[in-house]
KEGU-292683 format. One record per atom (N, C-alpha, C, CB): atom name; x, y, z. Coordinates in steps of 0.1 Angstrom, whole numbers. Glycine has a CB too. Example, Ala and Ser with C-alpha at 12.3 -4.5 7.8 and 13.67 -1.06 7.14 Angstrom:
at	east	north	up
N	132	-57	78
CA	123	-45	78
C	132	-33	78
CB	113	-45	90
N	128	-22	71
CA	137	-11	71
C	129	0	79
CB	141	-6	57
//
This chain:
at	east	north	up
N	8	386	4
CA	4	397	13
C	-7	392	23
CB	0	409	6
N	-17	384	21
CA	-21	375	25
C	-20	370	37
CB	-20	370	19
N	-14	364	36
CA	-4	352	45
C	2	364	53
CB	11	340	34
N	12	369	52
CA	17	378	62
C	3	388	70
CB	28	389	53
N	-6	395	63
CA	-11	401	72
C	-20	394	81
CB	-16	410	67
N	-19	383	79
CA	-26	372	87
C	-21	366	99
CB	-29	361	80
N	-10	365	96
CA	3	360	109
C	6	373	116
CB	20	352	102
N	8	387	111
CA	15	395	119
C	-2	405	128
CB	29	407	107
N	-13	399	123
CA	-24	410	130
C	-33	401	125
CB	-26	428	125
N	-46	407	117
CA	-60	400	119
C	-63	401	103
CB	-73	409	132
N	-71	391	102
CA	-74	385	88
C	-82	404	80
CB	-90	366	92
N	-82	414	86
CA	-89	420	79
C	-75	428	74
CB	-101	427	87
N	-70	428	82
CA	-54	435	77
C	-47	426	65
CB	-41	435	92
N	-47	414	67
CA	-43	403	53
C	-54	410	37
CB	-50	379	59
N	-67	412	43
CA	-73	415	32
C	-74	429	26
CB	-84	411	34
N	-64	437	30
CA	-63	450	32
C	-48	454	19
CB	-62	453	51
N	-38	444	28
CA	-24	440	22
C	-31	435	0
CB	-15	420	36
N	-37	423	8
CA	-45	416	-6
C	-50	428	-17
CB	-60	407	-1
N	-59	439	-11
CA	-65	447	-23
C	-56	457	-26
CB	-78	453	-21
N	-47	463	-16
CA	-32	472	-24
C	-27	462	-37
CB	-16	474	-11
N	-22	450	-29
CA	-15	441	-50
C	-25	439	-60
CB	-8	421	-51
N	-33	436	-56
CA	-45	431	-65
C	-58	435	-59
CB	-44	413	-68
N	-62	449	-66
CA	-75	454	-64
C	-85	444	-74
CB	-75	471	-68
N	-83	441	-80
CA	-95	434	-86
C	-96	419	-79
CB	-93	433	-103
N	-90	413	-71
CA	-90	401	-69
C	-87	388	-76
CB	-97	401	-66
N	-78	393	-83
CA	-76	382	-97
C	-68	372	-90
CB	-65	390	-113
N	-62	371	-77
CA	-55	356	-71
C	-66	351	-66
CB	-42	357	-58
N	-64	344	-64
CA	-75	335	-53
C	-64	339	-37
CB	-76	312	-59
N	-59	345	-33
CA	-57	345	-21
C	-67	342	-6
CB	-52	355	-22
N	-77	351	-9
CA	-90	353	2
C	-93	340	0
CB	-105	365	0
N	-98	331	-9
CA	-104	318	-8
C	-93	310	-4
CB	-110	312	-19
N	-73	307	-4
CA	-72	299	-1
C	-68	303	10
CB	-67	293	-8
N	-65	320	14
CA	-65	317	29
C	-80	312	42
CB	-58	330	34
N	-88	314	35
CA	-100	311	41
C	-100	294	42
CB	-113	318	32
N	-92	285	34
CA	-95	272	34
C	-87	267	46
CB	-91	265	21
N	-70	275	45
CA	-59	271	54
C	-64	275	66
CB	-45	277	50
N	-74	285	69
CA	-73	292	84
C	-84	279	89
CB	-81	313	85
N	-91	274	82
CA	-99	262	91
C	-87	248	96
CB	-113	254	79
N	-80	248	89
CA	-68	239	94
C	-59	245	103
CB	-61	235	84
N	-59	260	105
CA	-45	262	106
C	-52	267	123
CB	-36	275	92
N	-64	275	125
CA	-72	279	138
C	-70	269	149
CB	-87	280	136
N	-73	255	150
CA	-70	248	158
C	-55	251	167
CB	-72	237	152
N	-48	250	157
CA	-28	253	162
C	-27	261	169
CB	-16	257	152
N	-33	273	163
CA	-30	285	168
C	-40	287	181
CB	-32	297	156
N	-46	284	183
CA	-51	285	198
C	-46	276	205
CB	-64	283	200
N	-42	263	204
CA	-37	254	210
C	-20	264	215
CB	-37	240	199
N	-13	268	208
CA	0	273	206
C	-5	293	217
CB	4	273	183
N	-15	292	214
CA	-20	304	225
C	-27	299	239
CB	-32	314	219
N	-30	288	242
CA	-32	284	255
C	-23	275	263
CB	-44	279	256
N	-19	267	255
CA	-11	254	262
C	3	265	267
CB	-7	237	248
N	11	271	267
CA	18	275	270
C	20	281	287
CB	17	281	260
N	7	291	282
CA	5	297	301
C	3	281	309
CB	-15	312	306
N	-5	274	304
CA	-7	264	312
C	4	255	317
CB	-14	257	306
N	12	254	307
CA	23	247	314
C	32	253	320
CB	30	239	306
N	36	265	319
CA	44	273	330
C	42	273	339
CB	45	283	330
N	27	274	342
CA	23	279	355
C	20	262	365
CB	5	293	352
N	18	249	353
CA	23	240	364
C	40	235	368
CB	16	229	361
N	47	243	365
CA	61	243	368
C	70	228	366
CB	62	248	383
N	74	226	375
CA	82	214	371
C	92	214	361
CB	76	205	368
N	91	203	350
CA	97	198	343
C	93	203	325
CB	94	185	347
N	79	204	328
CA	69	206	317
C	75	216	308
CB	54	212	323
N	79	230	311
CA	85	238	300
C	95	233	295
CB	89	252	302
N	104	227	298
CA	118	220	291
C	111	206	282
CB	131	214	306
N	102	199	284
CA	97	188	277
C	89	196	267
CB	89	176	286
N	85	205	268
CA	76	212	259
C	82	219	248
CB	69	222	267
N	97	227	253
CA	107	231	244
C	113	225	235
CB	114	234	249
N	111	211	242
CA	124	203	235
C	111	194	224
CB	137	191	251
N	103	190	228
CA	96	182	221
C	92	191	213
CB	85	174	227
N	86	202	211
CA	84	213	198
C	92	215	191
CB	82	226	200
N	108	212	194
CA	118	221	183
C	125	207	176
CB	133	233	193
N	120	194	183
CA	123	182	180
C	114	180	167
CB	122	172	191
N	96	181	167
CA	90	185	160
C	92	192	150
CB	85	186	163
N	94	203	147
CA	98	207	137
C	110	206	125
CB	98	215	140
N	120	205	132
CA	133	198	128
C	130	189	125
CB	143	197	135
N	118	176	125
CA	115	165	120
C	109	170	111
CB	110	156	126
N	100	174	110
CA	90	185	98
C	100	190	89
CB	83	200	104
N	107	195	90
CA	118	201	84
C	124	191	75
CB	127	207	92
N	133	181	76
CA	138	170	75
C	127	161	63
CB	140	166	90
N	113	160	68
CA	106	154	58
C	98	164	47
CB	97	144	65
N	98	174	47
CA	97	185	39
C	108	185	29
CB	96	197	47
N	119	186	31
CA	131	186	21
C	126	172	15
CB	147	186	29
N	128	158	22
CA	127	145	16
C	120	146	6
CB	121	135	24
N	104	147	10
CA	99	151	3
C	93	158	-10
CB	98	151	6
N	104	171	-11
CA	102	180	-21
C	97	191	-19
CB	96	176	-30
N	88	191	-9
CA	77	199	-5
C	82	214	0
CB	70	192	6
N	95	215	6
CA	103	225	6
C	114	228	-4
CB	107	224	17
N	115	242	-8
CA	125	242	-18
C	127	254	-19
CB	122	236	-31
N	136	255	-10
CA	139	272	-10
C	149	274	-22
CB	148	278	6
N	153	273	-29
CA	164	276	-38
C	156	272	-56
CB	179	266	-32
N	143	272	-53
CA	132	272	-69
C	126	284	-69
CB	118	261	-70
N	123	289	-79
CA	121	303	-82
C	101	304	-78
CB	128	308	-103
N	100	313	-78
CA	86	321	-75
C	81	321	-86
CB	85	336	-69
N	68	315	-82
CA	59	313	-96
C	48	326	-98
CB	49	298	-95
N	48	331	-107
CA	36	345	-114
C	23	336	-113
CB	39	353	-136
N	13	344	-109
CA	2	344	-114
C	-1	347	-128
CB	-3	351	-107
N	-10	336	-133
CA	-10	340	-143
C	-21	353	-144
CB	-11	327	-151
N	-19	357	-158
CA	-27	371	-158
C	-42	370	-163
CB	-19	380	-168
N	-51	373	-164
CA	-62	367	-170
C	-72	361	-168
CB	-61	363	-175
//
């Protein structure tokens, strides 16, 4: 819940989602999204400015921008599976209780 209220609005709404499942705070969620958001802030502003920027210098730029992003990921994608690191079809792990 975490993770979603973080991506769809503002970290106070993730921690909001967080104390409806777990009022006592028995996940560590708040600490590991607090670790990922120092990694993850850079992107996300980059992915919020570079955009108007390149539109508005026209040309070529949004099609090299499109294409090099979705080329990126699909490589990401590709070594994520290799890897292991993706595995949509392994089951969801419990917290343990306690």
């Amino acid at each position: 819940m975490m993770v979603w209220g973080h991506a769809t609005g503002v970290v106070a709404t993730g921690i909001l989602l967080l104390r409806v499942v777990d009022p006592d705070f028995k996940s560590r969620g708040v600490e590991d999204s607090g670790i990922a958001d120092i990694l993850n802030r850079p992107i996300v502003i980059a992915l919020q400015v570079l955009p108007p920027l390149f539109l508005s210098m026209g040309g070529s730029w949004p099609h090299i921008v499109t294409w090099t992003i979705t080329g990126a990921t699909v490589l990401l994608l590709i070594v994520a599976k290799a890897l292991g690191w993706w595995r949509p079809d392994s089951p969801v792990q419990r917290y343990r209780e306690g």
